[in-house]
KESE-573733 format. One record per residue (C-alpha): x, y, z; residue in three letters. Coordinates in nm, 2 decimals. Example, Ala and Ser with C-alpha at 12.3 -4.5 7.8 and 13.67 -1.06 7.14 Angstrom:
! residues 2
u,v,w,res
1.23,-0.45,0.78,ALA
1.37,-0.11,0.71,SER
END
This chain:
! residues 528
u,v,w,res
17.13,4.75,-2.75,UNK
16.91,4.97,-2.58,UNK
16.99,5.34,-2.63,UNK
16.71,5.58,-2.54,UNK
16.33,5.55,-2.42,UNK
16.02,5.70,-2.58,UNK
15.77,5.79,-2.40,UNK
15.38,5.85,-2.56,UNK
15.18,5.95,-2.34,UNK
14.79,6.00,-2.45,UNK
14.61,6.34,-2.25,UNK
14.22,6.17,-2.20,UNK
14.00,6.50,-2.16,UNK
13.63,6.61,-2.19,UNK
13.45,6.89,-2.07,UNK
13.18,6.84,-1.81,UNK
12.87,6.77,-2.00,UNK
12.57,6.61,-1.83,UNK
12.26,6.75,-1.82,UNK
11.95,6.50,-1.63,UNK
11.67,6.82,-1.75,UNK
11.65,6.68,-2.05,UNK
11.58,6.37,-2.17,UNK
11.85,6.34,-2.42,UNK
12.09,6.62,-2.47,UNK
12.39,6.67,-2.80,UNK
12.65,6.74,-2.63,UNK
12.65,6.46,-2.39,UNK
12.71,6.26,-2.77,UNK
13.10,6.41,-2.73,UNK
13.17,6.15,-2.47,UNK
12.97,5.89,-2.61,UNK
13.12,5.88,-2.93,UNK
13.45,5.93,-2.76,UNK
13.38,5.61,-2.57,UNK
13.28,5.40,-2.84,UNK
13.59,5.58,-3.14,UNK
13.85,5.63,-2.88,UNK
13.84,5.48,-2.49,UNK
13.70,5.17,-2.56,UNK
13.92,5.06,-2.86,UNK
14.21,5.13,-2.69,UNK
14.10,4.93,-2.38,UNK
14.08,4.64,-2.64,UNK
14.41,4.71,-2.75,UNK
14.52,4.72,-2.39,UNK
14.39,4.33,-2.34,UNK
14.53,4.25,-2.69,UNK
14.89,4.36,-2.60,UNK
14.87,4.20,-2.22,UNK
14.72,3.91,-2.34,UNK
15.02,3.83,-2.58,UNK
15.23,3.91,-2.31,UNK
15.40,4.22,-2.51,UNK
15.63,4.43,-2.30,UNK
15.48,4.81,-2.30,UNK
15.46,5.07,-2.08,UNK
15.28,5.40,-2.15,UNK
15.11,5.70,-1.96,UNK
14.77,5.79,-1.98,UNK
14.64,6.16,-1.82,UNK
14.24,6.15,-1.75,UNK
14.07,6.46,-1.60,UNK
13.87,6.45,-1.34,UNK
13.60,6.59,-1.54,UNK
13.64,6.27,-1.78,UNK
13.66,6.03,-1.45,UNK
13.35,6.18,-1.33,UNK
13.14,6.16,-1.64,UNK
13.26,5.79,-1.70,UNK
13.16,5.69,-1.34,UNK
12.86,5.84,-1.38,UNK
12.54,5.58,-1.33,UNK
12.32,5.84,-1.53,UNK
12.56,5.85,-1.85,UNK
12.65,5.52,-1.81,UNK
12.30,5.41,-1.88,UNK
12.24,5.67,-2.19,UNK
12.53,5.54,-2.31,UNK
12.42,5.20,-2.35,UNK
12.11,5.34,-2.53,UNK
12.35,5.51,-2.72,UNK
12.53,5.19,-2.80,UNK
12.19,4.99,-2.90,UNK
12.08,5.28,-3.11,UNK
12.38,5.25,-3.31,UNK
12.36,4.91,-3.32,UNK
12.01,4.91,-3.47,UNK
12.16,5.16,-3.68,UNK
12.39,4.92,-3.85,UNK
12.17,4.65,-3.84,UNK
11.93,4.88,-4.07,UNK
12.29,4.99,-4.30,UNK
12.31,4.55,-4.35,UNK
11.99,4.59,-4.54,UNK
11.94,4.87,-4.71,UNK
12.31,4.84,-4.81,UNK
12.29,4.53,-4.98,UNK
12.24,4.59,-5.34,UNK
12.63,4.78,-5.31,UNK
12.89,4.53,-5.23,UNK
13.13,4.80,-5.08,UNK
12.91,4.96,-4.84,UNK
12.71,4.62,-4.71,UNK
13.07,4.51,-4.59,UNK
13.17,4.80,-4.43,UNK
12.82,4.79,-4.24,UNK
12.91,4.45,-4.14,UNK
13.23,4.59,-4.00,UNK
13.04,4.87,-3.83,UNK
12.76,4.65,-3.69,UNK
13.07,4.42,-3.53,UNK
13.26,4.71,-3.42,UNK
12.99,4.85,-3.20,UNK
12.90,4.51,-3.09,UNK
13.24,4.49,-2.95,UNK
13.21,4.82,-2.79,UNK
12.87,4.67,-2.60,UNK
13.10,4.35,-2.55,UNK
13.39,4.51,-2.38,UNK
13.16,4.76,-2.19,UNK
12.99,4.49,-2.03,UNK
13.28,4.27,-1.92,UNK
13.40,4.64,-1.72,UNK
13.10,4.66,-1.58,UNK
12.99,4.98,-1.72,UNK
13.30,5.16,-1.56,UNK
13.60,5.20,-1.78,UNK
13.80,5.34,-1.50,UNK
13.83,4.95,-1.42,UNK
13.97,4.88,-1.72,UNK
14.28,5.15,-1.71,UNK
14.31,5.08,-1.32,UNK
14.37,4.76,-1.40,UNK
14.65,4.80,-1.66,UNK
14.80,5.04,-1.44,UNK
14.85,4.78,-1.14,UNK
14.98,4.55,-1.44,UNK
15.24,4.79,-1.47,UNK
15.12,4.86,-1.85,UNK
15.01,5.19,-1.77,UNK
15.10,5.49,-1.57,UNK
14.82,5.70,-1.49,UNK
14.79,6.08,-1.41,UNK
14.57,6.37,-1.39,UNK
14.52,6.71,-1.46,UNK
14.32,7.01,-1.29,UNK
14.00,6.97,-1.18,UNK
13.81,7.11,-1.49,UNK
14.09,7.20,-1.71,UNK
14.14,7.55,-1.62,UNK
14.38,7.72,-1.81,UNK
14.59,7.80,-1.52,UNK
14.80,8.08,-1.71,UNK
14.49,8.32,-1.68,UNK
14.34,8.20,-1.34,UNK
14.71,8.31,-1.16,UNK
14.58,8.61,-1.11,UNK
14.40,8.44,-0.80,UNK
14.67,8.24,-0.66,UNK
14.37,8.02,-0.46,UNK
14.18,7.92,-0.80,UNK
14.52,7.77,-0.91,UNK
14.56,7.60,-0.61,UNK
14.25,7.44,-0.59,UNK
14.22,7.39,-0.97,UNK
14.49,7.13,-0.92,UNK
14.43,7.02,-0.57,UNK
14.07,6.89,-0.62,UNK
14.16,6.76,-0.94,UNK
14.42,6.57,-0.76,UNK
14.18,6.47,-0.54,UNK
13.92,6.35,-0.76,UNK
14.14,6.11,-0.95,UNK
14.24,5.96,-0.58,UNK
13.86,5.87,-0.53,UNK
13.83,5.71,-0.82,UNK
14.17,5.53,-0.88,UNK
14.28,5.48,-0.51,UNK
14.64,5.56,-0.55,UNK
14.80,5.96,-0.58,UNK
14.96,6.07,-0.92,UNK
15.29,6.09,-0.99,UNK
15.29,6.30,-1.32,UNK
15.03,6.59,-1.38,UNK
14.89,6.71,-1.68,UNK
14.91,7.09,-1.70,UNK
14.58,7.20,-1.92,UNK
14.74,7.28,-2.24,UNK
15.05,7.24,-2.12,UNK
14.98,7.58,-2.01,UNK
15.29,7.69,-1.76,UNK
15.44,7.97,-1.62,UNK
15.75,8.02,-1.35,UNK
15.65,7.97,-1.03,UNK
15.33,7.70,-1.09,UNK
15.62,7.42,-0.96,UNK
15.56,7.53,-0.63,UNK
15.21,7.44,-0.61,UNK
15.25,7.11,-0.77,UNK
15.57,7.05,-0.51,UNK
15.30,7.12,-0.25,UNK
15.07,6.87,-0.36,UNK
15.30,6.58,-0.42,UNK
15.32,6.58,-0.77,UNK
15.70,6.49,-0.89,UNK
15.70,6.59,-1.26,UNK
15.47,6.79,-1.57,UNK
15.52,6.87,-1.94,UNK
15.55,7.15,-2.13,UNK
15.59,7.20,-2.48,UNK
15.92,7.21,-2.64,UNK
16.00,7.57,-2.61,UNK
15.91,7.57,-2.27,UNK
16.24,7.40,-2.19,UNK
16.43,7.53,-2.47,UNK
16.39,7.93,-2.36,UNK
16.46,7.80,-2.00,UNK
16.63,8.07,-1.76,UNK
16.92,7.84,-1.88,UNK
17.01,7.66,-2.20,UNK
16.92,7.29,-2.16,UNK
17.26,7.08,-2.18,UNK
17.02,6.79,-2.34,UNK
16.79,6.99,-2.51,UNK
16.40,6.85,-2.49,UNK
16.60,6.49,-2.43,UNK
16.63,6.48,-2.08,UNK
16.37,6.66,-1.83,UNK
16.53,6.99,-1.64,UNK
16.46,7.01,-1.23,UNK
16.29,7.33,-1.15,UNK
16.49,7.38,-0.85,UNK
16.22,7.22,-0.59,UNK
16.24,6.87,-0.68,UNK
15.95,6.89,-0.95,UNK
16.11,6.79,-1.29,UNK
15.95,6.96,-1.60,UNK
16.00,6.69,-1.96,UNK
15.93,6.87,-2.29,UNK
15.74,6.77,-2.57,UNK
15.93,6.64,-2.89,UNK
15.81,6.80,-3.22,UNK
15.93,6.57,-3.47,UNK
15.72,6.33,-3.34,UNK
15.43,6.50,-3.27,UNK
15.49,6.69,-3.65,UNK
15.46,6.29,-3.79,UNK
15.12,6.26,-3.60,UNK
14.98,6.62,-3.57,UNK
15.06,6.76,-3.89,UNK
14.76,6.84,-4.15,UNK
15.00,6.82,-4.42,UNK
15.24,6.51,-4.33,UNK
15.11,6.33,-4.04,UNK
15.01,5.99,-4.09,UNK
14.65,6.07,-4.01,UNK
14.67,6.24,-4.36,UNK
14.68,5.90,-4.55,UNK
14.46,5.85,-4.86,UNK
14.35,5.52,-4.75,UNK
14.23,5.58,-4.39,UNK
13.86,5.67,-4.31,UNK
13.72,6.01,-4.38,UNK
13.61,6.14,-4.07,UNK
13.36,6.42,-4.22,UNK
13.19,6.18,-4.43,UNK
12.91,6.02,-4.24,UNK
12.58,5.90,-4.29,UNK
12.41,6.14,-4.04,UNK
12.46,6.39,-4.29,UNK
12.44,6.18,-4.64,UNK
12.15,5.96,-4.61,UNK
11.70,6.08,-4.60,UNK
11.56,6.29,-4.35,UNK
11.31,6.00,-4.24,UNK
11.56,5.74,-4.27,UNK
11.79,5.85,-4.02,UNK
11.55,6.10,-3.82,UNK
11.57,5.81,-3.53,UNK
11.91,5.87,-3.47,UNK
11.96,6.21,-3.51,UNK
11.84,6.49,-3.31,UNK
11.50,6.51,-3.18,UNK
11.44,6.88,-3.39,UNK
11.60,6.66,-3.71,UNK
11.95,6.82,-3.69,UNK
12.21,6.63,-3.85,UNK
12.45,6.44,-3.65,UNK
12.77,6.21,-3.64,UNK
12.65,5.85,-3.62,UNK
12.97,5.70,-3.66,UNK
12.87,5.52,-3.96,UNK
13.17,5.64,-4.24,UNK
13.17,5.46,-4.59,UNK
13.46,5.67,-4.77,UNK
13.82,5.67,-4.74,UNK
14.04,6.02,-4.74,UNK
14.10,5.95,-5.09,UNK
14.24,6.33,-5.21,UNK
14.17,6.68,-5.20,UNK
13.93,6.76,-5.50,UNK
13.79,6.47,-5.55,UNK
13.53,6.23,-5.52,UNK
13.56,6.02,-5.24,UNK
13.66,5.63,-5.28,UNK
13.47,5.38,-5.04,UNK
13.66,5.29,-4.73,UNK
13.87,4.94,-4.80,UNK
14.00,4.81,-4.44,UNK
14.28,4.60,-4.60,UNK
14.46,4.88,-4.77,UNK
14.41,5.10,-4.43,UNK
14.61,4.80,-4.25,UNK
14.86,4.83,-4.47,UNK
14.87,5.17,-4.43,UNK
14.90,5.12,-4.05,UNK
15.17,4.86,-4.09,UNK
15.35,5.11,-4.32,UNK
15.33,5.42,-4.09,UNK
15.41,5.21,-3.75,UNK
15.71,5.12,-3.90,UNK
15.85,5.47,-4.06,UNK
15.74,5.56,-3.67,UNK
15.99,5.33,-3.53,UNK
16.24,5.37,-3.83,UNK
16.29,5.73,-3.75,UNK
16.26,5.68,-3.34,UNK
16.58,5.49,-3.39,UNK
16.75,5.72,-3.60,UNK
16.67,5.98,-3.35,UNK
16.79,5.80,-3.08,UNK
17.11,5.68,-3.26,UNK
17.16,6.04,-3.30,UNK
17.09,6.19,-2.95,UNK
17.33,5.86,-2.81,UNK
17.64,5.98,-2.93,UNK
17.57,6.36,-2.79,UNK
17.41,6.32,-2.45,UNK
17.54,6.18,-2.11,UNK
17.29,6.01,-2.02,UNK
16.98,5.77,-2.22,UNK
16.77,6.03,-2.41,UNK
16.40,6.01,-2.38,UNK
16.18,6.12,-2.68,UNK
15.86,6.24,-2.52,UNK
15.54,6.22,-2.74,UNK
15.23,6.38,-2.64,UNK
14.93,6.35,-2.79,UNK
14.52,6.43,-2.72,UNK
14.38,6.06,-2.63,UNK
14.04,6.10,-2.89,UNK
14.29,6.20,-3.18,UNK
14.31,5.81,-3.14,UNK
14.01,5.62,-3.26,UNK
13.80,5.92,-3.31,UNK
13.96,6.18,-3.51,UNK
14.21,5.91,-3.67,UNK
14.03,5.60,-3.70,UNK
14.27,5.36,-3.72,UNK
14.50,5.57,-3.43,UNK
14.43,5.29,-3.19,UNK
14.56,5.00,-3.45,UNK
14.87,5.26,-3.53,UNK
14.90,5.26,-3.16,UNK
14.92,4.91,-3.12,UNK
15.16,4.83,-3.40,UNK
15.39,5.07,-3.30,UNK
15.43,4.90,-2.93,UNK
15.42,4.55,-3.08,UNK
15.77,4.69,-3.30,UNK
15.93,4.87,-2.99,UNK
15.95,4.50,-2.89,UNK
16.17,4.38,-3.20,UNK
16.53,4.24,-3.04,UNK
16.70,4.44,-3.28,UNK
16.48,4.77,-3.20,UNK
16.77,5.03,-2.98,UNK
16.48,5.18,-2.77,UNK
16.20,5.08,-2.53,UNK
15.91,5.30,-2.42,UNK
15.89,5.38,-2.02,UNK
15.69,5.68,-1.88,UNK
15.85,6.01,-1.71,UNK
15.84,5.86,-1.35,UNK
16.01,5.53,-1.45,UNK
16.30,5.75,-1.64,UNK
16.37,5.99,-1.32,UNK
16.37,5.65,-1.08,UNK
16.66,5.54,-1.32,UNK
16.84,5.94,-1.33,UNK
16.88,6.07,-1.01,UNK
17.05,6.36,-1.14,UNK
16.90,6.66,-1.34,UNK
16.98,6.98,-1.48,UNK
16.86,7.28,-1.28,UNK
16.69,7.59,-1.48,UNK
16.31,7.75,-1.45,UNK
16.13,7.68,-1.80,UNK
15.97,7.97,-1.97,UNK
15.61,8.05,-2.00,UNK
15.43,7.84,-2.29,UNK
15.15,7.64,-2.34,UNK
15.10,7.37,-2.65,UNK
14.85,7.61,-2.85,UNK
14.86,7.80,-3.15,UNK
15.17,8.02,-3.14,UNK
15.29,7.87,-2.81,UNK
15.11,8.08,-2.55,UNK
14.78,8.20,-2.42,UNK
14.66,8.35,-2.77,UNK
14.35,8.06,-2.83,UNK
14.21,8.12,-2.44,UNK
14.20,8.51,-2.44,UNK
14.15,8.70,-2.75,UNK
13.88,8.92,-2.93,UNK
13.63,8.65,-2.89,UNK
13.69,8.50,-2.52,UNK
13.81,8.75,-2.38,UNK
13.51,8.94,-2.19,UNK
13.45,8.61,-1.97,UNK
13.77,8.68,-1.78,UNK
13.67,9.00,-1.54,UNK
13.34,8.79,-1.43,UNK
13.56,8.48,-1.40,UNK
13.81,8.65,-1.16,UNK
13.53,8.85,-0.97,UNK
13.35,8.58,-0.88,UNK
13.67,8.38,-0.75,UNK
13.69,8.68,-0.53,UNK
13.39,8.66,-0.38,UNK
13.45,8.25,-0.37,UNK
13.75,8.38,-0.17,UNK
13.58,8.63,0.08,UNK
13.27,8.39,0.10,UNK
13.46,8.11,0.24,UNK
13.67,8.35,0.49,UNK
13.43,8.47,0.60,UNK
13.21,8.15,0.68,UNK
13.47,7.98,0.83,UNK
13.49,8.24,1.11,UNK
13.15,8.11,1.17,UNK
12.89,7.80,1.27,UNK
12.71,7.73,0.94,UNK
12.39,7.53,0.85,UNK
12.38,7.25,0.68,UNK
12.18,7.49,0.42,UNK
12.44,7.71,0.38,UNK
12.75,7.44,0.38,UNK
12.56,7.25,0.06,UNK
12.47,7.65,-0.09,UNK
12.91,7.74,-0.01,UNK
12.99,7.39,-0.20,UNK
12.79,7.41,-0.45,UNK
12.90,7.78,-0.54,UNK
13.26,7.65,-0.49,UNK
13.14,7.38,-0.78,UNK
12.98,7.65,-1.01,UNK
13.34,7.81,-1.03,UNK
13.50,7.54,-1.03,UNK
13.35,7.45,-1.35,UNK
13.29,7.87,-1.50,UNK
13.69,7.84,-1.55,UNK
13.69,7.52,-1.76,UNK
13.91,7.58,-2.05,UNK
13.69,7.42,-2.31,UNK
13.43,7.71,-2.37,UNK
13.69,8.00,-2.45,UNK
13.86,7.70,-2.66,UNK
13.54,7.66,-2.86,UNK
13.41,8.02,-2.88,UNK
13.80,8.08,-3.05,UNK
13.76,7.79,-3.29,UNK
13.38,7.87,-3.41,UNK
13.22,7.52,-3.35,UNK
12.95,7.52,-3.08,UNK
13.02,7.84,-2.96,UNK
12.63,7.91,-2.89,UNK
12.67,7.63,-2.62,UNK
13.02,7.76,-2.47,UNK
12.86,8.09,-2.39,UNK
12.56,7.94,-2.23,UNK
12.78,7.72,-2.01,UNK
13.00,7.99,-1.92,UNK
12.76,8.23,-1.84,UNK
12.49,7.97,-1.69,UNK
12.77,7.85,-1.44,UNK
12.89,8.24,-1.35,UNK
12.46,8.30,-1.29,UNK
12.42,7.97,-1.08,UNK
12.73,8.11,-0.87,UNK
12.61,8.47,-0.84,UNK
12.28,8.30,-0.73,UNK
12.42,8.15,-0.46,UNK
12.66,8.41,-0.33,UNK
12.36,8.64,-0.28,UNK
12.10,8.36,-0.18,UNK
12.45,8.31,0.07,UNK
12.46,8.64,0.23,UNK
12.13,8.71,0.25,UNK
12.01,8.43,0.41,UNK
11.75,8.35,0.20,UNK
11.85,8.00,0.04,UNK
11.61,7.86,-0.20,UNK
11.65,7.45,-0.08,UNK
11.43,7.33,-0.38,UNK
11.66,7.58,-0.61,UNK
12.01,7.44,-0.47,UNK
11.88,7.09,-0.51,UNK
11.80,7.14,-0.89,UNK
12.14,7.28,-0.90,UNK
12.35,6.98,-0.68,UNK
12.14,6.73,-0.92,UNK
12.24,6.92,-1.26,UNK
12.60,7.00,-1.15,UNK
12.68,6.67,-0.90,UNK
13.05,6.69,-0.98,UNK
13.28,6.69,-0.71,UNK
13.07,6.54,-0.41,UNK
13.36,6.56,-0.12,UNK
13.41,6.95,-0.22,UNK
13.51,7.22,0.06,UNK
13.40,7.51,0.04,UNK
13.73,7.61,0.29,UNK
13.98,7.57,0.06,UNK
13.90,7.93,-0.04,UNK
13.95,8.07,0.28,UNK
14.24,8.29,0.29,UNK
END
C-alpha cells in the first residue's frame, strides 16, 4: 500500500565559464567533464528506465547559466574535441596498459564509456537540453530553474531590484530554452530569507526549498515537521530538505559515496602517468589535469590503493540502493501513523555529485528508481508540484532564514576571505539602478542600448555565487578573483563609457562576444 512519496530532486549548476580569447581555456574543462561524468550518464539512465517502461518521476533544477553553456555552438564543438581527445586517450591506455591485466580492462571500460558519451551526444544533436525536455514532456521529469547566475540572494537583498531580476531573467532564460514556465524554483543554496516569497509569487513560481531548519524554526512549529511543505501565506509553498537522507548520500563518514569498492576520484592518470606521455592532454603550460581516466578503487584510508573492479562496485550499488529503500520505508512506515496526510521525504542533492564526484551515482540512481517500483515497496517518488496538486491544503507559517551551507546560513559566501567583493557588488547595482532610470526617461542609440545591456550582463554575472564559494574553499581562488573583479571592471567600463558618451563599439563587441549570455536582456528592468 502506498504510504508516503519521496521526492529526489538533482540541483544541475555551473558557473558561467566560456572564454572564445583563447584557444582552449581549464576551466571551460568543469562543464566538459561534467557532461561526460555526470549529464550525459544520467541521460542514458533516463532512456534505460523509459525504455523498460519503469514508472519514475523525478525533478531536475538546471540554471540558466548551465542551459546557456550547453546550448552553446562554441562549447558544443570544444566539447566534442574534448570527447575525441579522451577517446584517443584511452585508445593509447589499451596499449600501453597491456602487459597489466587489471588496468588494460578498465581502459577498455573507459575507451567504451566515452564512446557512449560521443554516442549519446550525437543522437541529441549536440544539445542535451533535448534530451531532459524530452523526458519532461514524457512526464519522467519535472524541470525547474534557479536565478540567473546563482546569486546568493541573502546578500544581494540589500538591492531589492538585483533580487528581482536575479530570479526573473533566470526565469526567463529557462523559458527560451525549454518553452514551458517553471513550476518549482531552485533558491541558490537554498539560501532564503522572510519575504523572498513575494518575489517568487510575482513571477509565477508556486513552490522552493529550503533546508530542514528553514522549516523547522518557522514563525510557527510545523504540525508535520519537514514531511509536508508549509504555505508562506501567499500561495507559494516552501518543502524542506530531509537530513537522514541526504546524511546517507552526503556524509564523508557514512554516505554511500564512502564505499571501499567504488572509484577513487583523486586518483587519475593526469597526475600519475610521464610528463611526455600525457603532455597532449593536459594543459598547454604542462599543468596536471583530470582526464577522467581512474584505475584505483577507494580501498581505505592509509593505504595503498587496490585497482578499480566494476563487479564488486555493482554490488556495492545493488547493496546501497537497497539499504536506500530499506530505510525510505521505515521512514515512511513511521511518519504514516503520525501525520494526517501522505508524508513526502524530500531529497536534495547537487546533480555532478552523481557521475562525477560519485562515479557510480548515476547506476545508484537508477537502481534505486527501478526498487521504488517493487509491488511490495509502500512509497512511490513524485516531485513537489505533483504532491501539492494532490493536497490542497497547507499549513501556514513564514520559514526562517537558512541556506544549505556550512552551519546553515550565509557563513561560506561572506567571511574573511569574500567578503571585500560585497561594497563593489552593491555599488555597482546602484549605478545599474540609476543608469537604467535615468535612460529610460530618454531616446537611446542603438550604441548605448547594446553598452546598458551589456553592463546589465556584467552584473548580472559579478554576483554569481561560485567565486566567493571558491575563494572560501581554497581551490581556484586565483580564477574567482579575476572573474569577480574582471566582470565589476567590464561594468565600470561601461557605466562611464555610458555617461560620457564616448562608447568604444570595437570594445563593447569584444565584450558582447566574450560575455554573450543572456541575449533578450533589458536593461529596463533596473529602472526604479
Amino acid at each position: 500500500m502506498n504510504k508516503g512519496f519521496l521526492s529526489i530532486v538533482l540541483h544541475a549548476h555551473l558557473p558561467y565559464v566560456r572564454h572564445p580569447e583563447y584557444d582552449s581555456f581549464f576551466e571551460e574543462n568543469w562543464l566538459f567533464e561534467a557532461m561526460t561524468e555526470c549529464y550525459i550518464p544520467l541521460i542514458n539512465t533516463l532512456d534505460n528506465l523509459a525504455k523498460d517502461h519503469v514508472s519514475f518521476r523525478l525533478t531536475l533544477s538546471l540554471s540558466p547559466t548551465l542551459i546557456s553553456m550547453l546550448a552553446d555552438d562554441l562549447l558544443q564543438a570544444r566539447y566534442q574535441k574534448y570527447l575525441k581527445q579522451r577517446i584517443e586517450l584511452a585508445e593509447k591506455e589499451i596499449i600501453r596498459t597491456r602487459p597489466q591485466p587489471q588496468a588494460h580492462k578498465l581502459a577498455r571500460l573507459y575507451r567504451r564509456f566515452f564512446i557512449q558519451a560521443q554516442q549519446t551526444y550525437h543522437k541529441y544533436h549536440t544539445n542535451l537540453l533535448l534530451a531532459f525536455k524530452k523526458h519532461h514532456h514524457a512526464g519522467h521529469l519535472e524541470l525547474i530553474t534557479t536565478a540567473a547566475t546563482h546569486g546568493f540572494l541573502p546578500l544581494l537583498n540589500i538591492n531589492p531590484l538585483s533580487v528581482k531580476n536575479q530570479i526573473e531573467i533566470g526565469i526567463t532564460t529557462f523559458e527560451s530554452h525549454l518553452g514551458f514556465s517553471p513550476s518549482g524554483f531552485w533558491l541558490p543554496e537554498c539560501g532564503y530569507y522572510p519575504s523572498l516569497e513575494k518575489v517568487l509569487a510575482d513571477t509565477g513560481i508556486k513552490y522552493f526549498f529550503t533546508d530542514s531548519h528553514g522549516i523547522m524554526d518557522a514563525s510557527e512549529a510545523p504540525n508535520n515537521a519537514v514531511y509536508a511543505p508549509l504555505d508562506c501565506g501567499n500561495g507559494v509553498m516552501a518543502f524542506a530538505r530531509d537530513m537522514e537522507t541526504s546524511q546517507q548520500v552526503w556524509s564523508a563518514e557514512t554516505g554511500y559515496p564512502g564505499n571501499e569498492f567504488y572509484r577513487e576520484y583523486y586518483s587519475d592518470i593526469g597526475f600519475e602517468l610521464d610528463q611526455d606521455y600525457i603532455a597532449p592532454y593536459i594543459l598547454e603550460d604542462n599543468s596536471r589535469i583530470n582526464t577522467g581516466i581512474k584505475y584505483h578503487r577507494i580501498t581505505g584510508k592509509d593505504v595503498e590503493k587496490e585497482f578499480y573492479n566494476p563487479k564488486q562496485a555493482q554490488n556495492a550499488i545493488n547493496q546501497d540502493a537497497q539499504d536506500f529503500i530499506k530505510k525510505c520505508q521505515q521512514h515512511i512506515d513511521q511518519l504514516h501513523s503520525t501525520m494526517d496526510r501522505p508524508p513526502i521525504i524530500v531529497a536534495p542533492y547537487d546533480a555532478e555529485l552523481f557521475g562525477h564526484w560519485w562515479f557510480e551515482g548515476t547506476n545508484w540512481l537508477e537502481s534505486v528508481i527501478r526498487l521504488t517500483n517493487n509491488k511490495d515497496n509502500n512509497f512511490n517518488t513524485i516531485s513537489c508540484a505533483d504532491y501539492l496538486n494532490q493536497q490542497l491544503d497547507h499549513q501556514v507559517a513564514i520559514p526562517a532564514a537558512s541556506t544549505w551551507g556550512h552551519e546553515g546560513y550565509s557563513s561560506y559566501w561572506i567571511n574573511e576571505e569574500n567578503d571585500w567583493i560585497y561594497p563593489f557588488i552593491h555599488q555597482a547595482a546602484i549605478e545599474m539602478e540609476h543608469l537604467a532610470t535615468d535612460f529610460k526617461k530618454v531616446t537611446v542609440s542603438k550604441l548605448q542600448e547594446r553598452a546598458l545591456n551589456q553592463a546589465a550582463r556584467s552584473l548580472l554575472l559579478a554576483q554569481a555565487s561560485d567565486w566567493p564559494f571558491i575563494m572560501k574553499s581554497g581551490t581556484t581562488t586565483e580564477y574567482a578573483k579575476k572573474r569577480i573583479t574582471d566582470h565589476l571592471a567590464r561594468f565600470n567600463y561601461l557605466h562611464e563609457s555610458i555617461r560620457k558618451n564616448s562608447i568604444d563599439e570595437h570594445y563593447l563587441l569584444a565584450l558582447e562576444t566574450m560575455d554573450n549570455i543572456f541575449p533578450d536582456i533589458n536593461y529596463c528592468c533596473y529602472a526604479n
